[in-house]
BABA-70977 format. One line per field, with one value per atom (N, C-alpha, C): atom name; x, y, z. Coordinates in Angstrom, 2 decimals. Example, Ala and Ser with C-alpha at 12.3 -4.5 7.8 and 13.67 -1.06 7.14 Angstrom:
<vexgus>
atom <- (N:CA:C:N:CA:C) .
X <- (13.19:12.30:13.20:12.85:13.67:12.90) .
Y <- (-5.69:-4.50:-3.30:-2.25:-1.06:0.03) .
Z <- (7.80:7.80:7.80:7.08:7.14:7.87) .
</vexgus>
This chain:
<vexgus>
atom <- (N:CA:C:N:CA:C:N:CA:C:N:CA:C:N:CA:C:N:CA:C:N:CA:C:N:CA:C:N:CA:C:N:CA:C:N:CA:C:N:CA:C:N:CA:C:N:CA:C:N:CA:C:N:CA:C:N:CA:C:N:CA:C:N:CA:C:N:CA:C:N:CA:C:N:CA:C:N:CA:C:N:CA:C:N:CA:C:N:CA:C:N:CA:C:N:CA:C:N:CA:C:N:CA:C:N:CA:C:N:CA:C:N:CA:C:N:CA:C:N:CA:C:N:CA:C:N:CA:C:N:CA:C:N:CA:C:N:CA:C:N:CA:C:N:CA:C:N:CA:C:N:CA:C:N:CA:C:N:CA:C:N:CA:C:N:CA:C:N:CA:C:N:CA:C:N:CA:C:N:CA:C:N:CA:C:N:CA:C:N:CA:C:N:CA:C:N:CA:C:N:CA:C:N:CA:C:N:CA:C:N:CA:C:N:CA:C:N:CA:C:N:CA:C:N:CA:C:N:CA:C:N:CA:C:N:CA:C:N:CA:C:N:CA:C:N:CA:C:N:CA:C:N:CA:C:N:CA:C:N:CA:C:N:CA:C:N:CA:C:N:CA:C:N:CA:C:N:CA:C:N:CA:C:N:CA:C:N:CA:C:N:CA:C:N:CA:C:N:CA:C:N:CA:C:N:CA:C:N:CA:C:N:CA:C:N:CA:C:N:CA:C:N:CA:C:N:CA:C:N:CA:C:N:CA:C:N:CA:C:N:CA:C:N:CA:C:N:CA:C:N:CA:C:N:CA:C:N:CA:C:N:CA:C:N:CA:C:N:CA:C:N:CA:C:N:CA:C:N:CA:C:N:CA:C:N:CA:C:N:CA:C:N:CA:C:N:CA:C:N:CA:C:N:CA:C:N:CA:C:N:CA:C:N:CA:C:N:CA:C:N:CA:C:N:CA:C:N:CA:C:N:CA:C:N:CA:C:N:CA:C:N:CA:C:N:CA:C:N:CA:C:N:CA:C:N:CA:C:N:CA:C:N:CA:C:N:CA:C:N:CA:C:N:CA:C:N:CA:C:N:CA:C:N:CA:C:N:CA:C:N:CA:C:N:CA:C:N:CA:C:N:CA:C:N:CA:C:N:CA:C:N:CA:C:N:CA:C:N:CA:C:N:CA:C:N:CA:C:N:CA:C:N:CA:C:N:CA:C:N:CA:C:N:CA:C:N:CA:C:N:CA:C:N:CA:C:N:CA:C:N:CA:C:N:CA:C:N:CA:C:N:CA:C:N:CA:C:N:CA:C:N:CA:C:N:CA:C:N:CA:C:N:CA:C:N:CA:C:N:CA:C:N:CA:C:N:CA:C:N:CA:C:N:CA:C:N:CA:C:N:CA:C:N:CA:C:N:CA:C:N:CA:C:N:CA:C:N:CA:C:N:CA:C:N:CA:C:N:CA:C:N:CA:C:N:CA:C:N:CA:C:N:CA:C:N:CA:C:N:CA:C:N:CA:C:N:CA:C:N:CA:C:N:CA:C:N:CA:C:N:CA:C:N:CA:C:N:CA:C:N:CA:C:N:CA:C:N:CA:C:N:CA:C:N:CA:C:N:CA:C:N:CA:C:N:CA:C:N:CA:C:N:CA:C:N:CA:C:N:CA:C:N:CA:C:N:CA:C:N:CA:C:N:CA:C:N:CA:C:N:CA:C:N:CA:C:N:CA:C:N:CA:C:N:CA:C:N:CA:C:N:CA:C:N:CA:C:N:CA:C:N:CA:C:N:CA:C:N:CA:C:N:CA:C:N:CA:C:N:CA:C:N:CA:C:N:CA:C:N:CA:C:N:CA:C:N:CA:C:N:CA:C:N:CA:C:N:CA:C:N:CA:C:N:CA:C:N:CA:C:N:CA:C:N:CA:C:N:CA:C:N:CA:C:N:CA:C:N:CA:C:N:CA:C:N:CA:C:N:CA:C:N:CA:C:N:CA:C:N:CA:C:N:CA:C:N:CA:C:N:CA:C:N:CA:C:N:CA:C:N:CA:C:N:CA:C:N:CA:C:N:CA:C:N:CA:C:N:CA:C:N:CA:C:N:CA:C:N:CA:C:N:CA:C:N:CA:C:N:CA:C:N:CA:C) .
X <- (-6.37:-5.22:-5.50:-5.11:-5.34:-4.40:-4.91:-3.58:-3.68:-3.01:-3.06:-2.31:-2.96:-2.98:-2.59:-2.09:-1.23:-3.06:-2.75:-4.46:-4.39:-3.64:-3.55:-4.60:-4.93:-5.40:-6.40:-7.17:-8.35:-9.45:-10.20:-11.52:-12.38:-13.28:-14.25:-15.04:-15.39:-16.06:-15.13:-13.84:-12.86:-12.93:-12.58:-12.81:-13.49:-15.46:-16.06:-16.06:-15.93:-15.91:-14.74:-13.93:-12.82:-13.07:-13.39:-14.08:-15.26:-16.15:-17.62:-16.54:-16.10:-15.67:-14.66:-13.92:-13.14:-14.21:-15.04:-16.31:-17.34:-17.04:-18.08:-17.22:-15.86:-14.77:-15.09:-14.95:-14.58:-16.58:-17.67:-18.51:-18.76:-18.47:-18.54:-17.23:-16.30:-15.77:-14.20:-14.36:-12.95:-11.57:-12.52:-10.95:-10.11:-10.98:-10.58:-9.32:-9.69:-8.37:-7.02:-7.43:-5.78:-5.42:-6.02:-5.21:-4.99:-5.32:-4.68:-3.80:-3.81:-2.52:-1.58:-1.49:-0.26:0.26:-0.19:0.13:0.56:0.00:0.46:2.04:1.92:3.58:4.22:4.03:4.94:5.61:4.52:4.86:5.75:6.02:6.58:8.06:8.11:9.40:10.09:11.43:12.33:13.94:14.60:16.27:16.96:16.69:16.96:16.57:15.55:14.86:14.10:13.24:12.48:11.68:11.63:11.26:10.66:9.76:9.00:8.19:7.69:7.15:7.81:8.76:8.98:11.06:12.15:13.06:14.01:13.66:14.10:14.09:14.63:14.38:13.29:12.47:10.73:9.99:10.21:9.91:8.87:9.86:8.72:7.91:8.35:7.49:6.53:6.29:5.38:4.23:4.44:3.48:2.79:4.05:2.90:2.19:2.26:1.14:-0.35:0.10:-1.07:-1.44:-0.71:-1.50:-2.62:-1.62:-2.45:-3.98:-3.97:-4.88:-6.10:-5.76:-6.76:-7.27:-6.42:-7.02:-8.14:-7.95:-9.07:-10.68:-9.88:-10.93:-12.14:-11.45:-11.36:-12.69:-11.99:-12.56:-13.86:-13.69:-15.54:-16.56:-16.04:-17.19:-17.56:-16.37:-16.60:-15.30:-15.60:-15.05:-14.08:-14.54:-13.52:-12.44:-12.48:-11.86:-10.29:-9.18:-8.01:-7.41:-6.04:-5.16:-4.55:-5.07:-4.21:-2.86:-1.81:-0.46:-0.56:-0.05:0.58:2.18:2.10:3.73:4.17:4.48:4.52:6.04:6.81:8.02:7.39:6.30:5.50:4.58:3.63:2.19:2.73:3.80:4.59:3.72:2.25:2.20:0.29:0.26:-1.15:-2.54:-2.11:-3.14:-3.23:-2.60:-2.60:-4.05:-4.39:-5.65:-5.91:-5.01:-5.99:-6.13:-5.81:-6.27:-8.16:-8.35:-9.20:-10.47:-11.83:-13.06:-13.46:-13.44:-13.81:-13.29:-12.02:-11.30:-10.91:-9.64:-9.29:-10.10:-10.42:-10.00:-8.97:-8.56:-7.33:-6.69:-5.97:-5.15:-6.27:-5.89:-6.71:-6.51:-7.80:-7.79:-6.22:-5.59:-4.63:-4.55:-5.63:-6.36:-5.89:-6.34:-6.47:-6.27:-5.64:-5.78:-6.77:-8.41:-9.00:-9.68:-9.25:-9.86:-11.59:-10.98:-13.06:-13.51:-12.98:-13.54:-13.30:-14.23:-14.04:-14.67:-15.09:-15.80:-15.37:-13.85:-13.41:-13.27:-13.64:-13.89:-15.02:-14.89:-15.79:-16.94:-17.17:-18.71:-19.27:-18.71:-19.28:-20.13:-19.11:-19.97:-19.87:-19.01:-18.81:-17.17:-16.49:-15.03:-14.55:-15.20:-15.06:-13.23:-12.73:-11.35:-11.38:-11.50:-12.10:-10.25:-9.44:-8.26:-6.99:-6.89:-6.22:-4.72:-4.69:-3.22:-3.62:-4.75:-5.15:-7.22:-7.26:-9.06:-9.55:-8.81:-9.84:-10.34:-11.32:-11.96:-11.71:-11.20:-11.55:-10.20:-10.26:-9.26:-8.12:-6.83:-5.97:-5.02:-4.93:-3.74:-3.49:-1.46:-1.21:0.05:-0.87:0.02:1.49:2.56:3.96:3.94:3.84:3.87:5.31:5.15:6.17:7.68:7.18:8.20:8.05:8.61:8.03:7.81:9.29:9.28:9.16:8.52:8.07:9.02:9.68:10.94:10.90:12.14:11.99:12.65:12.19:12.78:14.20:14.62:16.25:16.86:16.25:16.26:15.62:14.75:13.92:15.25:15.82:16.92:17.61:18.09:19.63:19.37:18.41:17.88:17.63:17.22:16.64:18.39:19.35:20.85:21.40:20.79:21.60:21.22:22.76:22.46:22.59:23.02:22.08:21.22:20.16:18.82:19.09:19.60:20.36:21.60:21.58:22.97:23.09:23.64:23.66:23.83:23.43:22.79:21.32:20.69:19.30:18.37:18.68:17.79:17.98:17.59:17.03:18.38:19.33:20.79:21.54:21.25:21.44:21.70:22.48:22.96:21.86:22.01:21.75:20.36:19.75:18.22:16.88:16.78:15.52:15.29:16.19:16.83:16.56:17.68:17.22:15.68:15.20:13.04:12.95:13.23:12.48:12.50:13.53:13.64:14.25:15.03:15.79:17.13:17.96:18.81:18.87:19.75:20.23:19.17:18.11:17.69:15.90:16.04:14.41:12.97:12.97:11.72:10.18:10.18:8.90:8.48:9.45:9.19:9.07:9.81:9.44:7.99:7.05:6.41:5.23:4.97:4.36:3.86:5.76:5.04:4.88:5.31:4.95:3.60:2.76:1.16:0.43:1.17:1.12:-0.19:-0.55:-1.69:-1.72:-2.85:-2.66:-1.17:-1.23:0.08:1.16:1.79:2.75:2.46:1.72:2.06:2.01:1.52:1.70:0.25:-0.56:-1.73:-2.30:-1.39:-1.31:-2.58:-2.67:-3.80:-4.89:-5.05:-6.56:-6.58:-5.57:-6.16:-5.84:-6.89:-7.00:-5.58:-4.94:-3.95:-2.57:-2.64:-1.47:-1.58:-2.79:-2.84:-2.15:-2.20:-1.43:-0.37:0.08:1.95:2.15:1.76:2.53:2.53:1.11:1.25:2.20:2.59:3.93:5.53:5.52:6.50:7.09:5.96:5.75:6.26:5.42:5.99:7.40:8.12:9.33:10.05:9.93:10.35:10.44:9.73:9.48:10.39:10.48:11.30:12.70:12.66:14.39:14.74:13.89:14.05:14.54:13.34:13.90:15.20:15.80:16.98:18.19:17.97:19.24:18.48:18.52:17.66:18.43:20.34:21.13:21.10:20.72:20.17:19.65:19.49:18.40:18.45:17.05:16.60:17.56:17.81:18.82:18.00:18.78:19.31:18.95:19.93:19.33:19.02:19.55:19.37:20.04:19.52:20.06:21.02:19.54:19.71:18.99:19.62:18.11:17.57:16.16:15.41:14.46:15.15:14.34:14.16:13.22:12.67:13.74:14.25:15.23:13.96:14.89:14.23:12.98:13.23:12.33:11.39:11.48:10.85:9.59:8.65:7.49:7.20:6.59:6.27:4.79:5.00:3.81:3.17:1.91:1.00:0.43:0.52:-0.05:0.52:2.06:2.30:2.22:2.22:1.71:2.76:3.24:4.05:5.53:6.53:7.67:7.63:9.12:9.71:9.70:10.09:10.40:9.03:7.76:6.70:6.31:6.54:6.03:7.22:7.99:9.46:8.87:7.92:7.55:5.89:5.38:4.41:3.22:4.21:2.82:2.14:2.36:1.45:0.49:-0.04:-1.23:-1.46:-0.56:-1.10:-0.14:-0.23:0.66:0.62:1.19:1.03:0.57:0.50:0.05:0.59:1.94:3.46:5.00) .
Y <- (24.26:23.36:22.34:21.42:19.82:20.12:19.81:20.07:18.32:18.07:16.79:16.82:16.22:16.96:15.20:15.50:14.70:13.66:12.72:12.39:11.99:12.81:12.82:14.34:15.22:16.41:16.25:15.47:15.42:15.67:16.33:16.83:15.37:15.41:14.22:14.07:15.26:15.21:14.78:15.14:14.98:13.38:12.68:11.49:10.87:10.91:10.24:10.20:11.50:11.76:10.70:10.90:10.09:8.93:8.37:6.61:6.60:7.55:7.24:6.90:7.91:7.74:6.64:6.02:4.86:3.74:3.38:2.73:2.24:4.07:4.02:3.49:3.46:3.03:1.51:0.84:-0.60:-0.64:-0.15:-0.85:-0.50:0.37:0.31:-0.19:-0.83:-1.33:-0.87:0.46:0.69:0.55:0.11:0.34:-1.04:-2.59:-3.01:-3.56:-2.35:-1.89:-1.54:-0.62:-0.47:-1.74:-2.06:-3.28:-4.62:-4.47:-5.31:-4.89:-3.55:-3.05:-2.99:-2.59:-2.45:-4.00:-5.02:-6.61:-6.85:-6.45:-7.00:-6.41:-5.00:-4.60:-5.16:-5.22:-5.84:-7.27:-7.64:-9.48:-9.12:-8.41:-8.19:-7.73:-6.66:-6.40:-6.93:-6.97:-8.20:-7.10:-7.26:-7.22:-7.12:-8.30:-8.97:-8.92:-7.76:-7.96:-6.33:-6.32:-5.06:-4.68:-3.09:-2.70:-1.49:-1.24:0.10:0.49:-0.10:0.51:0.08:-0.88:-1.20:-2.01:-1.50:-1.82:-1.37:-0.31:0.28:2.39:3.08:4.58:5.39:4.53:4.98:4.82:3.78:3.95:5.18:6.31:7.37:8.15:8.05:9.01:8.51:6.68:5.52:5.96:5.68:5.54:6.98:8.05:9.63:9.57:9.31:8.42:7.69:6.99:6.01:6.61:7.35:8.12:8.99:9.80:10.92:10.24:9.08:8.74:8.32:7.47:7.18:8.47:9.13:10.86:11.20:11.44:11.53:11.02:9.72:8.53:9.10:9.09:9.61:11.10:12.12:13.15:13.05:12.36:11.89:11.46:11.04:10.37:11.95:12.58:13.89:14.68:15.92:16.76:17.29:17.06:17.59:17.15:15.28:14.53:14.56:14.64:14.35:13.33:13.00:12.06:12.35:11.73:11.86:10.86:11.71:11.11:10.39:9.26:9.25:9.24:10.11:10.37:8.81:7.91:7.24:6.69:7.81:8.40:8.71:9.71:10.11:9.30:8.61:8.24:6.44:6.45:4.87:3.60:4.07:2.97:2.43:1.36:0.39:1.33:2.74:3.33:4.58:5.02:6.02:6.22:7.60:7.91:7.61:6.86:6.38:4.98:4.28:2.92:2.83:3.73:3.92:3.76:2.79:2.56:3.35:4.81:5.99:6.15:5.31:5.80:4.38:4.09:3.01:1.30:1.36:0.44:-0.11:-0.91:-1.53:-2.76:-3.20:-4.56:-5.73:-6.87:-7.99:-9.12:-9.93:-11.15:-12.08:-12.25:-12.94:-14.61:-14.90:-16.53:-16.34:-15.18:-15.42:-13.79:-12.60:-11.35:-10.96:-11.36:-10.26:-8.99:-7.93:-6.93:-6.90:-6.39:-6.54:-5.30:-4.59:-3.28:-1.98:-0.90:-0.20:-0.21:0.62:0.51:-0.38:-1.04:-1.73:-3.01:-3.68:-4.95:-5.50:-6.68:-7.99:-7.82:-7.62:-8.12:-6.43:-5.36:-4.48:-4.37:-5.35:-5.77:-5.08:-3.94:-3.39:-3.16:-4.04:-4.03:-5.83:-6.59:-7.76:-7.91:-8.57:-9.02:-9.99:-8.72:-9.71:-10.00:-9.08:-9.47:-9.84:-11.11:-12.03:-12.65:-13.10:-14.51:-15.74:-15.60:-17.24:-16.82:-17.41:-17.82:-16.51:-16.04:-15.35:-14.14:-13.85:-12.64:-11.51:-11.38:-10.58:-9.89:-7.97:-7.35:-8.00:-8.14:-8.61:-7.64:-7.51:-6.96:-7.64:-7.20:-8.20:-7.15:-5.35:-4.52:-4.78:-4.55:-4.28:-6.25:-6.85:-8.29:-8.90:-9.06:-9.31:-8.47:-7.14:-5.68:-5.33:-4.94:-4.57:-3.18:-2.00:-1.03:-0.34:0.74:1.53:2.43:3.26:3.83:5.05:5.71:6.90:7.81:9.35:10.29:10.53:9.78:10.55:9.16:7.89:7.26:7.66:8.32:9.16:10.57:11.17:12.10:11.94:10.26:9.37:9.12:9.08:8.31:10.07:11.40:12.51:13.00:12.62:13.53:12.65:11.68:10.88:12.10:12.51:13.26:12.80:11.58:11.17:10.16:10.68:9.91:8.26:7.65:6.15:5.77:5.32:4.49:2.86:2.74:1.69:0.61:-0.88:-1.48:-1.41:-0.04:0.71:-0.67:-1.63:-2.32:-1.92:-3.60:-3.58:-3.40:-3.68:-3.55:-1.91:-1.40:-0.14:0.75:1.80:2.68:3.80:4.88:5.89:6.23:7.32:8.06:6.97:6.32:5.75:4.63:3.70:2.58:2.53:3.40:3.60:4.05:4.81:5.02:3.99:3.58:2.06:1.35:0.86:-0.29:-1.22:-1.49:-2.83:-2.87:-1.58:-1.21:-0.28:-0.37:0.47:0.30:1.42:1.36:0.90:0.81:0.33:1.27:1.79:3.09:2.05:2.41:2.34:0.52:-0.19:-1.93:-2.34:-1.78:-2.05:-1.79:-0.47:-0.13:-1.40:-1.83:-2.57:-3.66:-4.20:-5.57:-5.29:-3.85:-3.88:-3.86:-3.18:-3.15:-4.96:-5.61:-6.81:-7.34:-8.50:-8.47:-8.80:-7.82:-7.89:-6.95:-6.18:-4.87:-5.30:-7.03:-7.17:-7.96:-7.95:-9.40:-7.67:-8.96:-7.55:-6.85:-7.17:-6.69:-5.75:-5.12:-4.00:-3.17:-2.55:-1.52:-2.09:-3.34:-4.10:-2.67:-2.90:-2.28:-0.75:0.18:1.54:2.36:1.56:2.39:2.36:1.67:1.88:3.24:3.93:5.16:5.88:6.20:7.19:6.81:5.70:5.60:5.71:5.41:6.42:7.52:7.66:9.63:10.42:9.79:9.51:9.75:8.51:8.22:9.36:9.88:10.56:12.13:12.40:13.67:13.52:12.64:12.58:12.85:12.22:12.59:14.00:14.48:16.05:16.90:16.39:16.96:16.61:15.85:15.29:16.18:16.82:17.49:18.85:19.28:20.45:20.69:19.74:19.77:19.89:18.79:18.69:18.94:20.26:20.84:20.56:20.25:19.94:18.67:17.81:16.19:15.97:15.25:14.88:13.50:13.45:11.97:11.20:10.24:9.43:8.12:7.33:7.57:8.32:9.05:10.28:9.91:8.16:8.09:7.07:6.21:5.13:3.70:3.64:2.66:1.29:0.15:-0.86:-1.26:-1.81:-1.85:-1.18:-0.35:0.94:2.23:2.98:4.36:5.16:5.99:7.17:8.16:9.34:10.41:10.64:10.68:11.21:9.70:8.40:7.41:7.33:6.90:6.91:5.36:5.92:4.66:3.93:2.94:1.68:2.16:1.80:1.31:2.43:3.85:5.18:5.08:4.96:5.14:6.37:7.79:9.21:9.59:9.25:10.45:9.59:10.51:10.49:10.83:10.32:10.65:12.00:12.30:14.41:14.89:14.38:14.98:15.25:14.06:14.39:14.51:15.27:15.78:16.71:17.80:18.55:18.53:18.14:17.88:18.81:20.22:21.21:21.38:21.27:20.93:20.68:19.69:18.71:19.25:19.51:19.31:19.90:20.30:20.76:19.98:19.95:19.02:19.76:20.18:20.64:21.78:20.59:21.45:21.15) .
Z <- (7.72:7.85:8.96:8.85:9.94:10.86:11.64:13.05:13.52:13.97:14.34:15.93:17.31:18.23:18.94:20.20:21.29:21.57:21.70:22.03:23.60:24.39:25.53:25.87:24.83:24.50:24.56:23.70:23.18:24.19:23.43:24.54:24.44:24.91:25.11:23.60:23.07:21.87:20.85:20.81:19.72:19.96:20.84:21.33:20.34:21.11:20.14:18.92:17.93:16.95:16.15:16.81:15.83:16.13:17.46:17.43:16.11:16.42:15.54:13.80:13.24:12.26:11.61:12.90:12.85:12.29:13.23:12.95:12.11:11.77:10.02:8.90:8.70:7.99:7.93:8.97:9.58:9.14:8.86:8.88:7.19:6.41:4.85:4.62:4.85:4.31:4.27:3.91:3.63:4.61:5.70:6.85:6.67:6.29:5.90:4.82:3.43:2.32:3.32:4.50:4.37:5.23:6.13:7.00:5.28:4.56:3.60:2.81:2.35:1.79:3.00:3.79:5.18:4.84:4.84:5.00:4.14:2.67:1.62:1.48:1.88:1.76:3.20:4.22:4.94:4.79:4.30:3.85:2.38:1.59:0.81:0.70:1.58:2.33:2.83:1.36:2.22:2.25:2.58:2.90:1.91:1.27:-0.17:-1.62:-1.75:-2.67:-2.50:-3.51:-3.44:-2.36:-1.28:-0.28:-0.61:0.44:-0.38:1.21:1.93:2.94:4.41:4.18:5.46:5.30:6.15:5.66:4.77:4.53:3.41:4.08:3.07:3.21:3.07:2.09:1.86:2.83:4.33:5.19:5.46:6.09:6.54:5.53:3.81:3.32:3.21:2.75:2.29:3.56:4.60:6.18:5.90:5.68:5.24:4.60:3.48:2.73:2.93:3.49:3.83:4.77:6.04:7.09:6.58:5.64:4.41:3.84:3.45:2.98:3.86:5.04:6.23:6.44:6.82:7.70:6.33:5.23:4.05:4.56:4.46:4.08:6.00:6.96:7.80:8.26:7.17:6.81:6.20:5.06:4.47:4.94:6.19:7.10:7.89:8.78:9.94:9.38:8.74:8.18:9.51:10.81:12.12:12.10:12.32:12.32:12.24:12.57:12.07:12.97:12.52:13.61:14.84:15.49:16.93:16.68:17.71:17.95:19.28:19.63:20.81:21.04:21.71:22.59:23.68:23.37:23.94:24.91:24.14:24.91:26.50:27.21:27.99:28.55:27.84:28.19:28.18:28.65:28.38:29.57:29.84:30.62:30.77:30.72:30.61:31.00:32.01:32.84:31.95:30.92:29.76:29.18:29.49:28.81:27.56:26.87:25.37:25.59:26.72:27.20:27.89:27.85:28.82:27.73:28.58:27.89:27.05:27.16:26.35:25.15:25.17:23.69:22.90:23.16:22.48:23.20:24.17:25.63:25.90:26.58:27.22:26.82:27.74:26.87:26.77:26.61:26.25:27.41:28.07:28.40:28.69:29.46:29.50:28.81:28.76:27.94:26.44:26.18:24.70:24.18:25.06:24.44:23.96:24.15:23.18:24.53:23.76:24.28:24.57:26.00:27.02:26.76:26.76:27.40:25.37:25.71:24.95:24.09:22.29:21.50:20.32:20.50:19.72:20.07:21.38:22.03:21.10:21.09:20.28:20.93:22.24:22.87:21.70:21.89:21.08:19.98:19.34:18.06:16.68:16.73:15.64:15.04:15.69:15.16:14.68:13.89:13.39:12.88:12.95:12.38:10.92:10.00:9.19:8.04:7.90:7.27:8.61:8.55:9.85:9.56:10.49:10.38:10.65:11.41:12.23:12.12:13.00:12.90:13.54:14.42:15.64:15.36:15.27:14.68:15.60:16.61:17.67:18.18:18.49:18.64:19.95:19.35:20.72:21.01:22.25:22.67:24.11:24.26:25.49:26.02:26.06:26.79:27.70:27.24:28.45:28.67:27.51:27.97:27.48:26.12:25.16:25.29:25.70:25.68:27.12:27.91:29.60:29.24:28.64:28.67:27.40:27.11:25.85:25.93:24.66:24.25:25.59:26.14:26.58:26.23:26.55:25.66:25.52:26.13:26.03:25.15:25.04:23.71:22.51:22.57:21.55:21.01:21.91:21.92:20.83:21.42:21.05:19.25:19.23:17.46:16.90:17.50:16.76:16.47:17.47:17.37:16.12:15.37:14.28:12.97:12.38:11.44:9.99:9.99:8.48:8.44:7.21:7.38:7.03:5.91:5.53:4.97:5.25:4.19:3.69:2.88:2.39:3.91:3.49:2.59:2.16:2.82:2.68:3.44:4.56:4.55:6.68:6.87:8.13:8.65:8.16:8.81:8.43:7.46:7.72:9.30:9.14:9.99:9.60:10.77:10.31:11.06:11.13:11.88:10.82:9.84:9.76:10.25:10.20:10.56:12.51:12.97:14.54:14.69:13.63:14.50:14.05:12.42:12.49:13.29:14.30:15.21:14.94:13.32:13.51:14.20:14.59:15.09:16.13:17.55:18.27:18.91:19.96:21.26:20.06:19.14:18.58:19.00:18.33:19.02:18.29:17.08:16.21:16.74:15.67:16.23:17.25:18.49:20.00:20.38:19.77:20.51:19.54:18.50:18.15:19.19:19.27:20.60:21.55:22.15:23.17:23.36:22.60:22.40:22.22:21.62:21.52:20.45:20.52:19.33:17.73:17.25:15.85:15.77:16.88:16.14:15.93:16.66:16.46:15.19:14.40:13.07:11.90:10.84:9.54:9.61:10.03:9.97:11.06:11.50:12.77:12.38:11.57:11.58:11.89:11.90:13.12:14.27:14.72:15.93:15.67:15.62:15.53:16.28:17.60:18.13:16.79:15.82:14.71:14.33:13.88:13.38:14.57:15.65:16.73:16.87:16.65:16.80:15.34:14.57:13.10:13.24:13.46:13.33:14.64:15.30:16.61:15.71:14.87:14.19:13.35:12.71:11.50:11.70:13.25:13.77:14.23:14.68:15.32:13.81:12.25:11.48:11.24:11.54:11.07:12.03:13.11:14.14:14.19:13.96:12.78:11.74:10.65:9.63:10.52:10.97:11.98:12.39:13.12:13.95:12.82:12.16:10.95:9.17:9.21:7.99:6.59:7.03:6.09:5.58:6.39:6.35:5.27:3.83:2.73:2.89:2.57:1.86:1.16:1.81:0.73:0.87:-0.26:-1.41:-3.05:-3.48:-4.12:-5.71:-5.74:-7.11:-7.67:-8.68:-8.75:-7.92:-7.53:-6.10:-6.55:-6.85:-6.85:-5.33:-5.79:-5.24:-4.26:-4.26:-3.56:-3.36:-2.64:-3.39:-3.69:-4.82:-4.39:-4.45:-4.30:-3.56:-4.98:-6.37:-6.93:-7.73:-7.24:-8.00:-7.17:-7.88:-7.11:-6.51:-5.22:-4.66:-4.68:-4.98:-4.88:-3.83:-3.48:-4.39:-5.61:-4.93:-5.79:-6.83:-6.89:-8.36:-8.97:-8.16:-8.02:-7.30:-6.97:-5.46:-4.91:-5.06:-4.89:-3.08:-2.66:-1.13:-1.61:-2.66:-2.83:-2.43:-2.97:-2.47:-1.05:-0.26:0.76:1.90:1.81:2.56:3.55:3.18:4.13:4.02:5.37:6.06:6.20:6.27:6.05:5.55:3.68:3.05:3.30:3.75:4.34:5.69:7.29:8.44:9.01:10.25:10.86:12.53:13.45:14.79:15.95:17.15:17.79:18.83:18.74:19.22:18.47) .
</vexgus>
């Protein structure tokens, strides 16, 4: 079974390993696919119209998903391999061990944001920006710039004590626990921490930078710990909803797998704590 562990944890070897394999992704090709599927559905996701990964209630099962699928893709390269989380409720600040040269590296250049330091910096040579918004090929980030402060736990609390998961109008204005992790409402957990990272993470093409995988898989666990607390809570909407997922329609892009499928997590992985 995959455990998927705090990457405040990580031993030094777990470290490289999951850099090396990030790497090998981004150099055959495939890491590329998801930073273009992530874009193609964010740019797609509207309010107004059909939603499926972002804005909507499919929200957290859609991201399980695609997490599900990286961690794979992930696996084929180093069978060890799984996702690290960051707790960023905790580790809320620029000097955080997954900032550090060894792992992710740090924020970016004040000129122009691109990241100096680390195995995913441009002078490196092996992390090219090749699906973009503008010209610049090269990883950006502009740490605690845009955002000063990253969510804290007793705002993390405030969004886990909401005991139903959506409600109509199922979009960015929705009430309710997906809506508050999403971030378009109330203290903003998930969307805050994007800009606060700054960069590619804040446009649609976030998975540029490798730290997207640890705040989903962040996101993803706080879902699960939501389920926990309020076990009476279901997936809504349960059914005949336009434009977006009910609990048993399957979601784009797979076309395979319902929100009912992936409700419980164990299946696949379990977290660390």
């Amino acid at each position: 079974m995959t455990v998927r562990k705090n990457q405040a944890a990580l031993t030094a070897d777990e470290k490289r390993r999951f850099v090396a394999a990030l790497l090998e992704l981004k150099r055959n090709g495939r890491y590329d696919e998801f930073v273009r599927t992530h874009n193609e559905f964010i740019m797609a996701d509207t309010d107004s119209g059909e939603r499926t990964g972002h804005r909507s209630p499919s929200f957290l099962p859609w991201h399980r998903r695609f997490l599900l699928d990286f961690e794979q893709a992930l696996q084929s390269v180093d069978s060890s391999v799984t996702l690290p989380y960051w707790d960023w409720s905790t580790d809320r600040t620029v000097r955080a061990s997954l900032w550090a040269p060894d792992f992710l590296g740090g924020t970016g250049r004040s000129s122009d944001g691109r990241v100096m330091d680390g195995p995913f910096a441009a002078s490196a040579g092996a992390w090219p920006v090749n699906v973009r918004v503008d010209g610049r090929t090269f990883l950006r980030r502009s740490l605690g710039t845009s955002v000063r402060e990253l969510p804290t736990r007793a705002e993390v609390d405030s969004v886990l004590a909401m005991t139903t998961y959506d409600m109509p109008p199922y979009n960015s204005a929705s009430d309710g626990f997906r809506n508050h992790l999403e971030g378009w409402r109330g203290v903003n957990l998930h969307n805050r921490v994007h800009v606060w990272v700054g960069g590619q993470m804040a446009t649609g093409v976030s998975p540029n930078d490798p730290v997207f995988w640890l705040h989903h898989a962040y996101v993803d666990k706080l879902w699960a710990e939501w389920q926990r607390r309020h076990p009476g809570s279901a997936y809504a909407p349960a059914g005949g909803t336009p434009d977006v997922v009910d609990l048993n329609d399957t979601m784009k892009p797979w076309n395979d797998v319902r929100p009912a499928d992936l409700l419980d997590h164990t299946k696949h992985y379990t977290f660390d704590v």
